[in-house]
TIVO-2410 file (N, C-alpha, C; in nm, 3 decimals):
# residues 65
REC num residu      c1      c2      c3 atome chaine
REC   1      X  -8.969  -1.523  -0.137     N      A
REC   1      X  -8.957  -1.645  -0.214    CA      A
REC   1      X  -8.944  -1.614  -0.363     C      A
REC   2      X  -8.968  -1.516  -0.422     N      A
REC   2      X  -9.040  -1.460  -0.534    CA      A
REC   2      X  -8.906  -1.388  -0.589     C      A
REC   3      X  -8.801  -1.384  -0.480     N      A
REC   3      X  -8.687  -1.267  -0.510    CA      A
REC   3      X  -8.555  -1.404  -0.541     C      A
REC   4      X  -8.561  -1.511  -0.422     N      A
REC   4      X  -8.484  -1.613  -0.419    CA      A
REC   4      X  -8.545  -1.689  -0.602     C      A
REC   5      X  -8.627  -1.675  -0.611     N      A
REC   5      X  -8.651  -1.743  -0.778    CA      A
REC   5      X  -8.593  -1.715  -0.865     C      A
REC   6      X  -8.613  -1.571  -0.845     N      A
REC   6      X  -8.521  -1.447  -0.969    CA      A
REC   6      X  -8.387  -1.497  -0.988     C      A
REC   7      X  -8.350  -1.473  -0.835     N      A
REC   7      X  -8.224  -1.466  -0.833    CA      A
REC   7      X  -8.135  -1.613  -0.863     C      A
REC   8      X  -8.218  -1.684  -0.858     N      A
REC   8      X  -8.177  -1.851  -0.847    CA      A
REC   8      X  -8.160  -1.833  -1.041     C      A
REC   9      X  -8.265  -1.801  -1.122     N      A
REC   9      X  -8.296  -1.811  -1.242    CA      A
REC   9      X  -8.204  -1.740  -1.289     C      A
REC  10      X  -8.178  -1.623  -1.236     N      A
REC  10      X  -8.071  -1.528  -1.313    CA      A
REC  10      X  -7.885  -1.582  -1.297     C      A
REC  11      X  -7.898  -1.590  -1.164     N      A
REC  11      X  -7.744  -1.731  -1.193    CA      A
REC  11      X  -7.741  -1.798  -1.272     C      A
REC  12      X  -7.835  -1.878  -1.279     N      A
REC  12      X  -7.853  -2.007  -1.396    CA      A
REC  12      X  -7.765  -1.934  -1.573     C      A
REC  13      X  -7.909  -1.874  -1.525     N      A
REC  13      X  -7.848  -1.812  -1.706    CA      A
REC  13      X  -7.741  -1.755  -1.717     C      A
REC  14      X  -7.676  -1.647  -1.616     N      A
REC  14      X  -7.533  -1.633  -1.619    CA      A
REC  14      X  -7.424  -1.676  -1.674     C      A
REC  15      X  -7.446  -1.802  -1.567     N      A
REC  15      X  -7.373  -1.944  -1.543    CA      A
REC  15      X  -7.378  -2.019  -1.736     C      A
REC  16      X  -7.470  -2.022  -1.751     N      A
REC  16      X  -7.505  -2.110  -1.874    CA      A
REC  16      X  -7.432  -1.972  -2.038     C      A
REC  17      X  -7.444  -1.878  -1.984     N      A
REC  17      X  -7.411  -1.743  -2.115    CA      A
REC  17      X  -7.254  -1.788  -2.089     C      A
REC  18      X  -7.188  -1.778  -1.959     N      A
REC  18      X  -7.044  -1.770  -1.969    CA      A
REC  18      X  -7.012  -1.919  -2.006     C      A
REC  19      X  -7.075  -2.007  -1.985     N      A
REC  19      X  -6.998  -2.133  -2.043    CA      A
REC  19      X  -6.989  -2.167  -2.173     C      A
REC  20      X  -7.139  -2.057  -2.226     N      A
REC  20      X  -7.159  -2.061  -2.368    CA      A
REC  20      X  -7.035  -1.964  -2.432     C      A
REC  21      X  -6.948  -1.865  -2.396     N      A
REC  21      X  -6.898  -1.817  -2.408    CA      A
REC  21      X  -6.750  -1.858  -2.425     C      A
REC  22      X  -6.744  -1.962  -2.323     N      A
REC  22      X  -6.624  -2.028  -2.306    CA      A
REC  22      X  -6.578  -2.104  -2.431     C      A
REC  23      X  -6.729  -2.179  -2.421     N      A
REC  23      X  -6.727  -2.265  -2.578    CA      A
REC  23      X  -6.718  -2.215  -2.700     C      A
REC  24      X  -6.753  -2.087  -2.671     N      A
REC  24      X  -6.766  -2.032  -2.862    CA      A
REC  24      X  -6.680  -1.929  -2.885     C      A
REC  25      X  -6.634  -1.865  -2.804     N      A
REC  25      X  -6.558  -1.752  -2.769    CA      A
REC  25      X  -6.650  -1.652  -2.880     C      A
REC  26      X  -6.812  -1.642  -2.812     N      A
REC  26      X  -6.829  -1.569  -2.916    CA      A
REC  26      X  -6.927  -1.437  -2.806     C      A
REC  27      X  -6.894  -1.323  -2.836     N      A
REC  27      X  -6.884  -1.244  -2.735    CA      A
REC  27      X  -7.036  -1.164  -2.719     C      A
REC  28      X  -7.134  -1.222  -2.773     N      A
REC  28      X  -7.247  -1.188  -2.752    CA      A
REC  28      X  -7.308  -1.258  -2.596     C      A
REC  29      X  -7.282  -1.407  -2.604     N      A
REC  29      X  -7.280  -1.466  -2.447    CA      A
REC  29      X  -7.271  -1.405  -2.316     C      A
REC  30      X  -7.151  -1.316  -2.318     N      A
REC  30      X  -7.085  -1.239  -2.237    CA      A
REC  30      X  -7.121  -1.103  -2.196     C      A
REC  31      X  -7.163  -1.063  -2.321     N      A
REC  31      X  -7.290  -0.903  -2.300    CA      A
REC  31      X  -7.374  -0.977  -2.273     C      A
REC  32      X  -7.441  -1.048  -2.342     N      A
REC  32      X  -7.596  -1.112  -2.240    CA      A
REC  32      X  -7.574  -1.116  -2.103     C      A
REC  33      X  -7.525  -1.165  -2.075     N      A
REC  33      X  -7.500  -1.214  -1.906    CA      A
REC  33      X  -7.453  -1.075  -1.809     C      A
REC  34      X  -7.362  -0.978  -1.885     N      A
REC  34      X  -7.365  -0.931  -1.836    CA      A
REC  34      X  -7.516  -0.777  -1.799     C      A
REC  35      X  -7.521  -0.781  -1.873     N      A
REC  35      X  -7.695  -0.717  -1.891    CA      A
REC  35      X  -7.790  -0.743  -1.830     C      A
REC  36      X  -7.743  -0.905  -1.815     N      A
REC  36      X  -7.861  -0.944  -1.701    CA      A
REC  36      X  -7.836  -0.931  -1.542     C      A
REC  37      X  -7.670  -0.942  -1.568     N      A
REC  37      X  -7.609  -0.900  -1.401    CA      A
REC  37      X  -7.656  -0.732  -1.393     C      A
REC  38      X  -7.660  -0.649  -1.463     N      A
REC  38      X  -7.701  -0.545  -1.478    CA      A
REC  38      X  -7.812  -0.508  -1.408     C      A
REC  39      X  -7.950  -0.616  -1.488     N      A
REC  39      X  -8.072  -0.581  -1.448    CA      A
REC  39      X  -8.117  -0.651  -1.295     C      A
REC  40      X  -8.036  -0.745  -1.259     N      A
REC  40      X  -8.082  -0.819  -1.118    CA      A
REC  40      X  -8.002  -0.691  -1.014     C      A
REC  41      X  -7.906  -0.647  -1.056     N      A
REC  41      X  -7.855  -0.558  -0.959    CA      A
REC  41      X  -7.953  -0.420  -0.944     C      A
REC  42      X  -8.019  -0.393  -1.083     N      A
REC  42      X  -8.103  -0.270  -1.059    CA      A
REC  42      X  -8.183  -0.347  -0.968     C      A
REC  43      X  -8.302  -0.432  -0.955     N      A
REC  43      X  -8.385  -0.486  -0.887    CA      A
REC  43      X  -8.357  -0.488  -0.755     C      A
REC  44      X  -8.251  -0.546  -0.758     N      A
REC  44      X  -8.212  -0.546  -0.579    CA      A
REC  44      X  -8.190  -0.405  -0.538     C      A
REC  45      X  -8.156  -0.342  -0.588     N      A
REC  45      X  -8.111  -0.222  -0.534    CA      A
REC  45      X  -8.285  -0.153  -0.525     C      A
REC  46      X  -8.373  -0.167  -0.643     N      A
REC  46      X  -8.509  -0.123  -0.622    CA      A
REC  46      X  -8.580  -0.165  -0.481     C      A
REC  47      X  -8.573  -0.293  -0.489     N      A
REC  47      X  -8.625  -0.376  -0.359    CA      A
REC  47      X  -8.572  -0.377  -0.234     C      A
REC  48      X  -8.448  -0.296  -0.264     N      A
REC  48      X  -8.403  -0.220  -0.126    CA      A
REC  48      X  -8.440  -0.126  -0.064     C      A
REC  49      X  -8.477  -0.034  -0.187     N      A
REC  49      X  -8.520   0.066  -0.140    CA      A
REC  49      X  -8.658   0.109  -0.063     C      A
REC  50      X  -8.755  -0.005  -0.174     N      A
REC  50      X  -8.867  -0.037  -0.151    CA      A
REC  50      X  -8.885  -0.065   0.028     C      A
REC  51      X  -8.778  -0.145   0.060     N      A
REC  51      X  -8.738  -0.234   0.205    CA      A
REC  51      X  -8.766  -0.133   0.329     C      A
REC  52      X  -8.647  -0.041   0.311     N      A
REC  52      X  -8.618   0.039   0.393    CA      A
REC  52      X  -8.754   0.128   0.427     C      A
REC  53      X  -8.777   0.181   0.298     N      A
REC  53      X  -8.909   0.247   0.293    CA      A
REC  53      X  -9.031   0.211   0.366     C      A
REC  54      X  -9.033   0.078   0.429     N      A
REC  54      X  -9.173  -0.005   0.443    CA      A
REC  54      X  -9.116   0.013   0.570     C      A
REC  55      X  -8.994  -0.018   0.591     N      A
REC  55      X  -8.944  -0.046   0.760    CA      A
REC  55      X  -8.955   0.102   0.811     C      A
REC  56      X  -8.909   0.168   0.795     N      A
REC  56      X  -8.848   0.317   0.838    CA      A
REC  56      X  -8.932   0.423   0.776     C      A
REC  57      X  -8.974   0.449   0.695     N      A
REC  57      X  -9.074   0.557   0.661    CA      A
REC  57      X  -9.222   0.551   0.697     C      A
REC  58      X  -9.239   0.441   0.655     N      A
REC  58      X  -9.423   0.358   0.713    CA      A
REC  58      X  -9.401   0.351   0.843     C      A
REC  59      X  -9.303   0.368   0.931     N      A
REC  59      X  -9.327   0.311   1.088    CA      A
REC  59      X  -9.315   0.425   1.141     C      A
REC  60      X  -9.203   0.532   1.093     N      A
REC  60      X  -9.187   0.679   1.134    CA      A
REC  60      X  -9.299   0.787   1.133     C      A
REC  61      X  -9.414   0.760   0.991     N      A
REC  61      X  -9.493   0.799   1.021    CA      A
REC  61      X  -9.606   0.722   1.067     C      A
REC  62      X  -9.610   0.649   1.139     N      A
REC  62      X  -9.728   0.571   1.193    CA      A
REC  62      X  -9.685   0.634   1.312     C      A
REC  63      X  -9.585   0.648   1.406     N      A
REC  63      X  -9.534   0.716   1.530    CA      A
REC  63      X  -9.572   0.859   1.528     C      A
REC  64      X  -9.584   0.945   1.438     N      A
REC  64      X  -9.627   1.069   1.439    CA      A
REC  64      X  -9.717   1.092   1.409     C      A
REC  65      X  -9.845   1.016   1.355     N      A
REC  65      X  -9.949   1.049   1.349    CA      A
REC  65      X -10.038   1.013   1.420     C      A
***
């Protein structure tokens, strides 16, 4: 629920940098947003890893020990 928030919040602002962008053609908007597409993509990719790890490493060794 905690990840769907992020991610809901980080569209938003996206969404809101590029329109600000549209309007001003002023190109700071556009690095913002994209920086933030930046940092939600590190996250997911963290919380993937995190994922796999919980599924497949924590269960692999719970089977061998």
């Amino acid at each position: 629920m905690l990840i769907r928030l992020a991610l809901m919040l980080s569209a938003l602002f996206i969404a809101a940098a590029v329109v600000a962008y549209l309007f001003t053609r002023d190109a700071r908007y556009l690095k913002r947003a994209v920086q933030v597409a930046r940092f939600v993509l590190f996250l997911l990719m963290v919380f993937g890893v995190v994922f796999l790890l919980e599924r497949y490493g924590f269960v692999a060794w719970r089977v061998f020990s």
